[in-house]
C-alpha positions as CSV (number, residue, x, y, z in Angstrom):
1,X,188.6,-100.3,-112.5
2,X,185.7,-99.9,-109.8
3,X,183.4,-97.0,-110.4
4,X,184.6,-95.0,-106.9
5,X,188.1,-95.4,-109.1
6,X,186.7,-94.1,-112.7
7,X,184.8,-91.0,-110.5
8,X,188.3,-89.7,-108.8
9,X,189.8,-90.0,-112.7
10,X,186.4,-88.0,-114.1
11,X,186.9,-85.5,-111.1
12,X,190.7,-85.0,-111.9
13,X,189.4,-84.0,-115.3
14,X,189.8,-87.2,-117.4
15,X,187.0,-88.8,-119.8
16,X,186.1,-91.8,-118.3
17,X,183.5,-94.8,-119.5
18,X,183.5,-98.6,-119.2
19,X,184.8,-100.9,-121.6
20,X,181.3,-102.2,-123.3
21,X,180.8,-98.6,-123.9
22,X,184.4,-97.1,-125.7
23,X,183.7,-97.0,-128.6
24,X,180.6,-94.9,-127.8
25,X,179.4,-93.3,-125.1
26,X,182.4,-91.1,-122.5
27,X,181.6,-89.4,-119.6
28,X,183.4,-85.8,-118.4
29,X,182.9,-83.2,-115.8
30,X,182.7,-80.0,-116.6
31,X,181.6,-76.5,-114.8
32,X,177.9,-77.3,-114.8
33,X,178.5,-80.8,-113.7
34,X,178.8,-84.4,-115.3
35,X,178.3,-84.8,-119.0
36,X,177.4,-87.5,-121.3
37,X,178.6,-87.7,-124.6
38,X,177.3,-90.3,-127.1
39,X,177.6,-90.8,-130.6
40,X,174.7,-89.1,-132.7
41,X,173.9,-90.7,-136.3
42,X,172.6,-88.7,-139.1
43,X,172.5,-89.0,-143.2
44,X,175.3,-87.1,-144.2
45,X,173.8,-83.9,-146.6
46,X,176.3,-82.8,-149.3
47,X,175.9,-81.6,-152.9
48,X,178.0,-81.8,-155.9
49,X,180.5,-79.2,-154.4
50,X,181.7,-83.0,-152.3
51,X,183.2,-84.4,-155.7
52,X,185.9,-81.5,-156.1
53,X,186.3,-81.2,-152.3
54,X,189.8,-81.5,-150.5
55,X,191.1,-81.6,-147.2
56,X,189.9,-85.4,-146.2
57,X,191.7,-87.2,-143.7
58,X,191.2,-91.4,-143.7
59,X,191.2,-93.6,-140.1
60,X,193.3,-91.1,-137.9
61,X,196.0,-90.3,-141.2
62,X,196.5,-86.5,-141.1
63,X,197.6,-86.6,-144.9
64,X,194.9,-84.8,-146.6
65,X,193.4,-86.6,-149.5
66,X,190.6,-85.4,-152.6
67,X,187.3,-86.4,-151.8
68,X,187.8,-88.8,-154.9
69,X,190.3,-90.4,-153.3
70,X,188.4,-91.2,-150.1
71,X,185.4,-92.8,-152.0
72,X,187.6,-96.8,-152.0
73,X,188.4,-96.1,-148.8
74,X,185.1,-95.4,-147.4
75,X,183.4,-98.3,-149.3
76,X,186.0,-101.0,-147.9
77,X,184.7,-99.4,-144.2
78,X,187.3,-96.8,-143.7
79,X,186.2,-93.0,-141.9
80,X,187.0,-89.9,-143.3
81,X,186.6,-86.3,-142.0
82,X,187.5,-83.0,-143.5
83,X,190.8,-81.5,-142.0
84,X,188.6,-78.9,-139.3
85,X,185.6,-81.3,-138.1
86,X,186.6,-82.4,-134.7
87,X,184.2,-85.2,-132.9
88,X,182.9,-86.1,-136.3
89,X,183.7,-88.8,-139.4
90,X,181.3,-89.8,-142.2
91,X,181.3,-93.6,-143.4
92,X,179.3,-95.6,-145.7
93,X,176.3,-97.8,-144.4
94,X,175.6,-100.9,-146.5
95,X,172.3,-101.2,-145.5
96,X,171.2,-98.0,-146.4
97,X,174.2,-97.4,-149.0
98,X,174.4,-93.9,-147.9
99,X,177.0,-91.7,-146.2
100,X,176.5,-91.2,-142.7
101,X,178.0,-88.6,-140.4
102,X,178.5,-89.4,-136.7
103,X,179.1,-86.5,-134.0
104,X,179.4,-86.6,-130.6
105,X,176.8,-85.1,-128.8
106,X,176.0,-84.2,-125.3
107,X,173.1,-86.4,-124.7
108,X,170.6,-87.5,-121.1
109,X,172.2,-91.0,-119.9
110,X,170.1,-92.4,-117.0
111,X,172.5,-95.2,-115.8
112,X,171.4,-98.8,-114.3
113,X,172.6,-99.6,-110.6
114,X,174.7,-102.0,-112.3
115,X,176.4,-99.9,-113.9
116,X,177.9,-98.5,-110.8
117,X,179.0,-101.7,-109.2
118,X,180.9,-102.9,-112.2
119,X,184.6,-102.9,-112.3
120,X,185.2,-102.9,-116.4
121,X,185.2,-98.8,-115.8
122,X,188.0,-97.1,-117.8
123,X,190.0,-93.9,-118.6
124,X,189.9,-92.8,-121.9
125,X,193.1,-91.2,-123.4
């Protein structure tokens, strides 16, 4: 859709972004105005308590797993997320072979005039 199409969607309270971006950064209006919310990447800090911990969900299943359980599924590329995190999923890097956790945040976005005249704008559900 055009950009003056994604705006009316944003204003009627949907999240709304364009395709390149889905996976990533969303935009939504709220009281104090427009928002951007992007994905933040940080090492994931645990301690030993993670290899007894319960409550993991796997790739949008809601059946809650053992953290042992998870660990295959991670390594073949899978993200997992304890039962209450909302916005947030950890997943194994390669590179690094470390856990990482991604939230969304509400981060500055200073967008290019191209941006506005492109027509791969969508509504996120």
């Amino acid at each position: 859709m055009k950009f003056c199409e994604a705006m009316e969607k944003l204003k009627s309270g949907s999240k709304v972004t364009r395709e390149p971006w889905k996976q990533g950064v969303y935009f939504l209006l709220d009281d104090n105005g427009v928002k951007s919310y992007q994905p933040k990447l940080d090492h994931y800090i645990y301690d030993e308590e993670i290899m007894v911990s319960t409550g993991w969900t796997v790739d949008g299943n809601e059946d809650e797993m053992n953290f042992c359980d998870v660990v295959p599924l991670i390594r073949q590329g899978a993200k997992a997320k304890l039962k209450d995190w909302k916005n947030s999923f950890i997943y194994f890097d390669h590179a690094s072979k470390r856990l990482v956790l991604q939230t969304i945040s509400v981060m500055p976005f200073l967008p290019e005039f191209h941006d506005f005249i492109a027509e791969d704008w969508i509504e996120l559900t």
